[in-house]
C-alpha positions in Angstrom: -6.8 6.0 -12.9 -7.8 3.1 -10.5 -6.1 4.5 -7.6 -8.7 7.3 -7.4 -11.3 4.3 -6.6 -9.0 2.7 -3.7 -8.3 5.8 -2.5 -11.7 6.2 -2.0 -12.1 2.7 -0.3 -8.6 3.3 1.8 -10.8 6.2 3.1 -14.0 5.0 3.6 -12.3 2.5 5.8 -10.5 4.6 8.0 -13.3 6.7 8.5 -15.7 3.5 9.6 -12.5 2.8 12.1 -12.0 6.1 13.1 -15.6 6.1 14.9 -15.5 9.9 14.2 -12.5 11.0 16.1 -10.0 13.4 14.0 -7.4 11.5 12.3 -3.4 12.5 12.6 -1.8 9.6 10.4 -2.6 6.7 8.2 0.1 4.3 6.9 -0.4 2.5 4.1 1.9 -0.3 2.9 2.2 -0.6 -1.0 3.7 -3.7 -3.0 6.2 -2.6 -6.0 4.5 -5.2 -8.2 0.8 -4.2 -7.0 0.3 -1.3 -10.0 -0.6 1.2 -7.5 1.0 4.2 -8.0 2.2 5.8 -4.5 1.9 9.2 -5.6 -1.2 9.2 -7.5 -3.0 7.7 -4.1 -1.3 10.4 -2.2 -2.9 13.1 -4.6 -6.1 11.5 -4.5 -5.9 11.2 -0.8 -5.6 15.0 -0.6 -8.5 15.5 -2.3 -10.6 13.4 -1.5 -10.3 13.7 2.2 -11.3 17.4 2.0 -13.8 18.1 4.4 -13.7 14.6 6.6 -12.3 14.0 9.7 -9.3 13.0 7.4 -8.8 16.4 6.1 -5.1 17.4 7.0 -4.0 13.7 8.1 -0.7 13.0 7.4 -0.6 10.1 4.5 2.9 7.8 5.3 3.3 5.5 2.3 6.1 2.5 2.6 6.7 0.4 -0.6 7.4 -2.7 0.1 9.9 -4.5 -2.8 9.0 -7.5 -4.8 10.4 -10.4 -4.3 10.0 -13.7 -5.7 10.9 -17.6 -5.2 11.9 -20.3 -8.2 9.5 -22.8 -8.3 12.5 -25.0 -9.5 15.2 -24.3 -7.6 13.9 -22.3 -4.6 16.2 -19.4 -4.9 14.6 -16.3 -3.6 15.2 -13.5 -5.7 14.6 -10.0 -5.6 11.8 -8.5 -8.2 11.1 -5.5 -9.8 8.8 -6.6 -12.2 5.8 -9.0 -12.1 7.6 -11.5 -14.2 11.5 -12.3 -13.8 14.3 -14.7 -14.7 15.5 -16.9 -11.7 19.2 -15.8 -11.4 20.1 -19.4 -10.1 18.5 -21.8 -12.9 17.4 -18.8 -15.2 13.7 -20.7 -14.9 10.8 -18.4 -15.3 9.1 -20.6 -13.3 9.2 -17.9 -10.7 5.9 -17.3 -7.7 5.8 -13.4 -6.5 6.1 -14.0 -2.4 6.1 -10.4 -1.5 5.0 -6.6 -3.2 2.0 -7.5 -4.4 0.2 -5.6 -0.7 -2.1 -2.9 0.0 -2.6 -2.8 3.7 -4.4 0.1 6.0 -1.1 -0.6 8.9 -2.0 1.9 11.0 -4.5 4.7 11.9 -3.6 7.0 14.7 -6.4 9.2 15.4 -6.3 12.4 17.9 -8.0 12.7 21.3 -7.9 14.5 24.0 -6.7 14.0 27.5 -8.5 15.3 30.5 
């Protein structure tokens, strides 16, 4: 199970952004063709954020869909595999433009007001 490892790195990160202040939220944008299982990161982010400043942070995941253009005809076309058959020419002559991300999009941390 990979995701255990870039659960682990999705962490460490937040925590070097996080300068130490108690985090509320991450959000974490995951590609449908990237192999990363959503909910396996979610389990592994609830274990391995026991006892950090992450402990109790709420984990938002949005998938993002694949998506892919011909490389002979330009049709975009929509992807949920890593390989696909353009619908407009049937080439498989087909570059993935989008679902292939893993990005940290946001860390809300909690302070207090005085």
């Amino acid at each position: 199970m990979h995701e255990l490892g870039i659960t682990e790195n999705i962490i460490a990160i937040a925590l070097e952004q996080a300068k130490g202040a108690k985090v509320g939220r991450l959000t974490l944008e995951i590609g449908q063709l990237s192999a990363i299982a959503p909910e396996s990161i979610q389990f592994c982010f609830d274990v391995c954020s026991q006892g950090t400043i992450l402990e109790g942070a709420t984990l938002e995941i949005i998938v993002i869909a694949g998506r892919g253009v011909c490389q002979d005809c330009g049709e975009q076309i929509p992807m949920e595999l890593p390989f696909a058959l353009c619908s407009g020419c049937g080439s498989r002559q087909i570059k993935i433009t989008q679902g292939q991300e893993l990005i940290l999009k946001t860390l809300e941390i909690e302070s207090i007001c005085v």
